[in-house]
N, C-alpha and C positions, 0 to 999 in steps of 0.2 A: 437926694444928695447928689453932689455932682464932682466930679475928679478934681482936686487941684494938684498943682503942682509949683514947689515950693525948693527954687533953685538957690542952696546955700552953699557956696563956694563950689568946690567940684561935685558936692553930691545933692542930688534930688532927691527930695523926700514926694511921696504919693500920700494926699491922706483925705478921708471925709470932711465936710463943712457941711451945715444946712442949704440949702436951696435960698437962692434971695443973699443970702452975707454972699457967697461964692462970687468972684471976681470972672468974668469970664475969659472960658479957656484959651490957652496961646495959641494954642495948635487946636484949628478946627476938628481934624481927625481926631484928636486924643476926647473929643465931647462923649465920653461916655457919663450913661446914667446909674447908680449904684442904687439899687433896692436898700431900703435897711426900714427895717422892723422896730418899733418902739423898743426903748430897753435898750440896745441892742452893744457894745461896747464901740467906741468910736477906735476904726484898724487902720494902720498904718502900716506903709509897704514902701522898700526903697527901691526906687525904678534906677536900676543901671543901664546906663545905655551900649552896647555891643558894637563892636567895630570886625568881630572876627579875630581879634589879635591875640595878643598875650598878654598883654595889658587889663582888657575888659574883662577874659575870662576869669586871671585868677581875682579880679574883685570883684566876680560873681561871685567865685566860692567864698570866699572870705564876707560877704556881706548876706550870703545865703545860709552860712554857720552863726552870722548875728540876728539873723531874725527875716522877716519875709521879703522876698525882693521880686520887684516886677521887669523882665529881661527887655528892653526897648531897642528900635533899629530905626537908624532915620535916614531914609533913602535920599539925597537930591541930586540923582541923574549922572553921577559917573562911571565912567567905564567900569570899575573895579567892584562895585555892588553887587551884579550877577556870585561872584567870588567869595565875598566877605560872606552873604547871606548863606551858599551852601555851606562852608566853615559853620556857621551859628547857628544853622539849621542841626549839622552833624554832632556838635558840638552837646546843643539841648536833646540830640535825642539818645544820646547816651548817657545820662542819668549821670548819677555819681555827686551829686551835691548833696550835702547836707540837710537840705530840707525837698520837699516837691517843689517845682518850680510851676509858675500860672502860663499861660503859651504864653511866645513873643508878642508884644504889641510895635508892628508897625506901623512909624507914620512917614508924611511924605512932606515933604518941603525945598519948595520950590525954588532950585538956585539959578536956573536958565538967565537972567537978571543978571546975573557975577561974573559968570565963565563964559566966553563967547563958545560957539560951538564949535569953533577950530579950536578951542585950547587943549591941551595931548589930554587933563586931565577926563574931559566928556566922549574925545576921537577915541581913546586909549593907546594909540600910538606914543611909546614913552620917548622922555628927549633922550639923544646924545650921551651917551658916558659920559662924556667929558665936557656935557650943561654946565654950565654956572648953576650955585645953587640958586640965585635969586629967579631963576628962570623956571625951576621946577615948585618954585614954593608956591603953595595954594594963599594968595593974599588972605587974610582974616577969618580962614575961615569955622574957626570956632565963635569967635565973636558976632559974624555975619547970621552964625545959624540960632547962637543967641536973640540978637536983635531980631529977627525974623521969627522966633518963635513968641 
């Protein structure tokens, strides 16, 4: 059986498929192989993805109170990641959800390609107060990690 992953609007769904029908995976890293046993019920698991915020956490809990979720983190090289990660590290290892949660699955995706290496958001050196906002915005970058995925 082999992981897919099944991106509907804002939310991901994780679920079985047989070997051979399965599409292959977006993200290299995410190629895991799932044992499953004859019989065995086909599971599904919703993979939230974690930023550290306030945002991702409570629709962990909230999506962890509807049934299984798998916690994801997707690193591509900016300063502020060392950060986020201790946050989600702290965060999962103080328990308090609704159900057991699976470890974090990290993956990695590479945005070296987008952000020149002078840009503040890889330096970590932040702009100016008094930036423009177009100057701090990260162009595309949901959509880029979409497409990249």
């Amino acid at each position: 059986m082999d992981l897919v992953i099944d991106w509907a609007g804002s939310m991901v769904e994780m679920g079985q498929v047989p070997t051979g029908l399965a599409p292959q995976p977006p993200i290299k890293s995410l190629n895991h192989q799932i044992a499953k046993s004859p019989g065995h019920q086909m599971h599904k698991a919703t993979a939230v993805l974690l930023s550290g915020g306030l945002d991702s956490a409570v629709l962990l809990a909230e999506e962890s109170a509807a049934g299984d979720v798998q916690p994801v983190y997707i690193s591509v090289g900016l300063a502020w990641e060392r950060a986020e990660r201790a946050v989600i590290d702290r965060l999962l290892s103080n328990g308090g959800f609704p159900r057991a949660l699976p470890p974090l699955v990290s993956l990695t995706v590479d945005m070296r390609d987008v952000y020149a290496t002078s840009h503040w958001a890889v330096t970590g050196r932040p702009p100016e107060y008094h930036t423009p906002d177009e100057d701090v915005y990260l162009p595309g970058r949901n959509v880029i990690l979409l497409g990249k995925a």
